[in-house]
C-alpha positions in Angstrom: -1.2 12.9 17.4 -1.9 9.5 16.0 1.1 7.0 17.6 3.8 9.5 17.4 3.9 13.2 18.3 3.3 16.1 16.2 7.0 17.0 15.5 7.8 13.7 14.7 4.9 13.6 12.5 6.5 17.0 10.6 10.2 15.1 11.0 8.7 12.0 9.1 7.3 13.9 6.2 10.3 15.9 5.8 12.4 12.6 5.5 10.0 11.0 3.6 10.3 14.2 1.0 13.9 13.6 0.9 13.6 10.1 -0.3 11.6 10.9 -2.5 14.2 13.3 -4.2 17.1 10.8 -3.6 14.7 8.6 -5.5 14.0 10.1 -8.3 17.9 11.4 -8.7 18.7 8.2 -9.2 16.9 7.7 -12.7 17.2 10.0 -16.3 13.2 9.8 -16.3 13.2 10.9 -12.0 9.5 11.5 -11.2 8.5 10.4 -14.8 8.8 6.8 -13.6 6.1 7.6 -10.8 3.8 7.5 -13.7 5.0 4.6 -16.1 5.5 1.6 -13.3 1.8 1.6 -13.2 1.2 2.3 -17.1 4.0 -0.1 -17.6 2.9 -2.6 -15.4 -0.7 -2.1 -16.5 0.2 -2.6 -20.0 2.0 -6.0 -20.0 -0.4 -7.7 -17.7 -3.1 -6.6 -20.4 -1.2 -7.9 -23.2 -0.6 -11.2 -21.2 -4.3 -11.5 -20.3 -6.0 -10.0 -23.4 -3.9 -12.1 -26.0 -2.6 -14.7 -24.0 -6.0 -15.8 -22.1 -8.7 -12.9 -23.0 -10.6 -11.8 -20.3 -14.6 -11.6 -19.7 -14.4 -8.0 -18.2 -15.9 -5.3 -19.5 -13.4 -2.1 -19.9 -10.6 -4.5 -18.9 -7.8 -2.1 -19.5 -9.4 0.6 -16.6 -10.4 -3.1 -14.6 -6.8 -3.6 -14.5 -5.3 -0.1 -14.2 -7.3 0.1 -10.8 -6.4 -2.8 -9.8 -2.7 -2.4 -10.4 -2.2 1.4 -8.9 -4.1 0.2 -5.9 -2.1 -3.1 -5.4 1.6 -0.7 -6.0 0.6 1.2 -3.4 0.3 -1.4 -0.8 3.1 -3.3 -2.3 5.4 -0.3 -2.4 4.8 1.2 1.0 5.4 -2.4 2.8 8.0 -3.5 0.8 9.9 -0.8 1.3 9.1 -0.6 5.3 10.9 -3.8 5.6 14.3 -3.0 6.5 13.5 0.6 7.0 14.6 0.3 10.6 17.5 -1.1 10.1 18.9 1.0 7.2 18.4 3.9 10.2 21.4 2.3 12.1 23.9 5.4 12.0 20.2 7.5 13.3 19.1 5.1 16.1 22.8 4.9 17.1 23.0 8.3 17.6 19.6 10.0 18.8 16.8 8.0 20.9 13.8 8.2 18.2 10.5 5.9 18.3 11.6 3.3 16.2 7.8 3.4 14.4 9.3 6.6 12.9 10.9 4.7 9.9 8.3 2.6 8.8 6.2 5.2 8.8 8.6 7.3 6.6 8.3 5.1 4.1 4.9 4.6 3.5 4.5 8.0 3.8 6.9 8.3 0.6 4.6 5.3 -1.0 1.9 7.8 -0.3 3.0 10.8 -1.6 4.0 8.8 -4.6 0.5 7.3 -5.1 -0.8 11.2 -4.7 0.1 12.3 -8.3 -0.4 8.5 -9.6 -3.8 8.6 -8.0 -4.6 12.2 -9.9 -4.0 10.5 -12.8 -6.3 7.6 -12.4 -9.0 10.6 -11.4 -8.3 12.6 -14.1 -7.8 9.1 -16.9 -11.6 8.0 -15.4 -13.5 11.5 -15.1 -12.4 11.9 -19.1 -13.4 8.5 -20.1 -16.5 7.8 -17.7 -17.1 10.7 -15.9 -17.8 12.0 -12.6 -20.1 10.1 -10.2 -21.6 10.7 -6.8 -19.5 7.6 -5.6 -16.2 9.2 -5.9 -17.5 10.8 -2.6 -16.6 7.6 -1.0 -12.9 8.0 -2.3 -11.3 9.2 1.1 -13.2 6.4 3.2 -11.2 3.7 0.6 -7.7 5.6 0.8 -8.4 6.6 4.9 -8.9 2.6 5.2 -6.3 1.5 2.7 -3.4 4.1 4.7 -4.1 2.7 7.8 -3.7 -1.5 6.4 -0.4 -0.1 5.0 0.6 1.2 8.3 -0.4 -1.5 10.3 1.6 -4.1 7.2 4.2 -1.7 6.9 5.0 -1.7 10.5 4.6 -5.5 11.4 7.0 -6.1 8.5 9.6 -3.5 10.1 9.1 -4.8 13.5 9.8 -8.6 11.9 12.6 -7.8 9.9 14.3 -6.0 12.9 14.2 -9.1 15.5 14.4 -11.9 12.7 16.5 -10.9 9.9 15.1 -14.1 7.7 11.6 -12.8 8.1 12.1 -10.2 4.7 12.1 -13.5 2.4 9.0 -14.7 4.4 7.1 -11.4 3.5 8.3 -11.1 -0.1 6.6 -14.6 -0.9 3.6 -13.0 1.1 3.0 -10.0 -1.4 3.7 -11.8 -4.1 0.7 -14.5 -2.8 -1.3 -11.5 -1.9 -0.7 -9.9 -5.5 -2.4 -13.2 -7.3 -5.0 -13.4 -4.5 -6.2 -9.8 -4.6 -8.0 -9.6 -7.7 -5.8 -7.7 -10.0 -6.6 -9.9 -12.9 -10.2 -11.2 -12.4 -13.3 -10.1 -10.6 -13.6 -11.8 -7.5 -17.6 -11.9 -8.5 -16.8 -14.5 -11.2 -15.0 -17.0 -9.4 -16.8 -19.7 -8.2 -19.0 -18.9 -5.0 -17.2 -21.7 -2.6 -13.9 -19.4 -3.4 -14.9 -15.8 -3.2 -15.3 -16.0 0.7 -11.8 -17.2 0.7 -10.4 -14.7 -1.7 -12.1 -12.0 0.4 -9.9 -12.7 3.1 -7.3 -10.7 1.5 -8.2 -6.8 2.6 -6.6 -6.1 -0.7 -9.0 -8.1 -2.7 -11.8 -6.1 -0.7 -10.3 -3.1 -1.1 -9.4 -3.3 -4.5 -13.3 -4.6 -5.1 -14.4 -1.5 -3.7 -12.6 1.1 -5.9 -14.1 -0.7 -8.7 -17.2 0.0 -8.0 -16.8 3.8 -7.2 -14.8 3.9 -10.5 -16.4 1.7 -12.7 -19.6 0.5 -11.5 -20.3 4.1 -10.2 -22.0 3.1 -6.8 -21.4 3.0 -3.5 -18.8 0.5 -1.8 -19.8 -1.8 1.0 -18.7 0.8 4.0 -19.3 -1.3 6.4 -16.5 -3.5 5.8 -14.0 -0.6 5.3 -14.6 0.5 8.5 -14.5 -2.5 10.6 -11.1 -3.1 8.2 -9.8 0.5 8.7 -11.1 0.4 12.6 -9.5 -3.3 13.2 -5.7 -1.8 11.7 -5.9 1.1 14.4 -6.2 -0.9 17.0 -3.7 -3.3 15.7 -1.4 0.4 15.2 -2.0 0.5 18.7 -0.9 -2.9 19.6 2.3 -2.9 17.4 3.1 0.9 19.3 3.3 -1.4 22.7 5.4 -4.0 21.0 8.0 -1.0 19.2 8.1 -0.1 23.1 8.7 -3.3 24.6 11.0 -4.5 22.4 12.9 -1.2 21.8 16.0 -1.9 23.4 16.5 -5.6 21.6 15.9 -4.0 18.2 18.3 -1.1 19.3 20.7 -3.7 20.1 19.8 -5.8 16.8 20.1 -2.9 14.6 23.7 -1.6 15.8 25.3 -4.7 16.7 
């Protein structure tokens, strides 16, 4: 199996399950909420940018509803990676597991989360637009855009283990990546010196693509999500030898 075994595999989305329930205890709404962070979300930054400084996008309300459920999705399953190893102390002090196992919990959670807030934005854009051909390219976008959370979500874990500091570091980070990926504007109209720059960002690319299955109803540039998707396993890969070589000094960082 893909970085860690089968059971562990079953193990993670079992715990991530759980969160998910312990979650949405929390709140009156419970999974209600799943739904109305992005609406809500959606619906100030429209206000802000329809009334505040209008917009030259066409369908701007759908521009920015894809734009925001794809950004909370990456946002959610990092930020919530970063001190997922660590709040496992009482576990990793009592059972040997592969300390990838936590960060991968959570964005599995994110995941599952983004499943019914994803259906939504399916079922919001099939009524208003309608089907298209280029929803076909759907799973290549969310195959490419799982892994770049995985690969985040477990550099940020790693991090936040050996350097405590490093959380504060990656907050300003996803709040820089949030203006830079393209929630608010079309990277297209920016001027051309910039767009290269902006495109940097994998969420800006990303984010550009679903656009164009959604609401330009053509094909994404595939090419780029696969060298993206094909450059995060590898790094996946990488950060699986670094979990293993530094095992025993975040084992020692975690409990002490």
């Amino acid at each position: 199996m893909f970085l860690i075994g089968a059971h562990l595999w079953r193990y993670a989305l079992y715990r991530a399950y759980l969160n998910l329930i312990g979650e949405a205890s929390r709140y009156y709404l419970a999974w209600l909420w799943w739904f109305l962070e992005p609406i809500a979300m959606t619906a100030v930054f429209f206000f802000v940018f329809t009334y505040l400084r209008a917009p030259n996008v066409e369908n701007f309300q759908f521009f920015l509803l894809i734009g925001v459920t794809t950004w909370l999705w990456f946002a959610n399953g990092v930020g919530n990676s970063t001190e997922s190893v660590i709040v496992a102390r009482t576990i990793i002090s009592q059972m040997r597991l592969p300390k990838l196992l936590f960060p991968f919990t959570s964005v599995i959670a994110a995941s599952l989360k983004h499943i019914f807030v994803f259906s939504t934005v399916l079922i919001v854009m099939a009524a208003t637009f309608g089907m298209s051909y280029a929803w076909l390219y759907l799973p290549v976008l969310l195959f490419t855009q799982f892994t770049l959370i995985l690969a985040f979500a477990c550099s940020a874990a790693l991090a936040c283990c050996l350097i405590r500091d490093a959380r504060f570091v990656i907050r300003s980070g996803l709040t820089l990546m949030m203006f830079c990926s393209g929630i608010f504007f079309a990277v297209d109209a920016m001027p051309a010196a910039y767009q290269e720059v902006f495109r940097l960002n994998p969420m800006a690319i990303l984010i550009e693509d679903y656009r164009l299955v959604f609401l330009g109803r053509t094909a994404p540039d595939l090419l780029s999500s696969l060298w993206l998707a094909g450059i995060c396993i590898v790094w996946l890969y990488v950060l699986q030898w670094a979990y293993g070589r530094w095992d025993l000094a975040m084992t020692r960082r975690v409990i002490s």
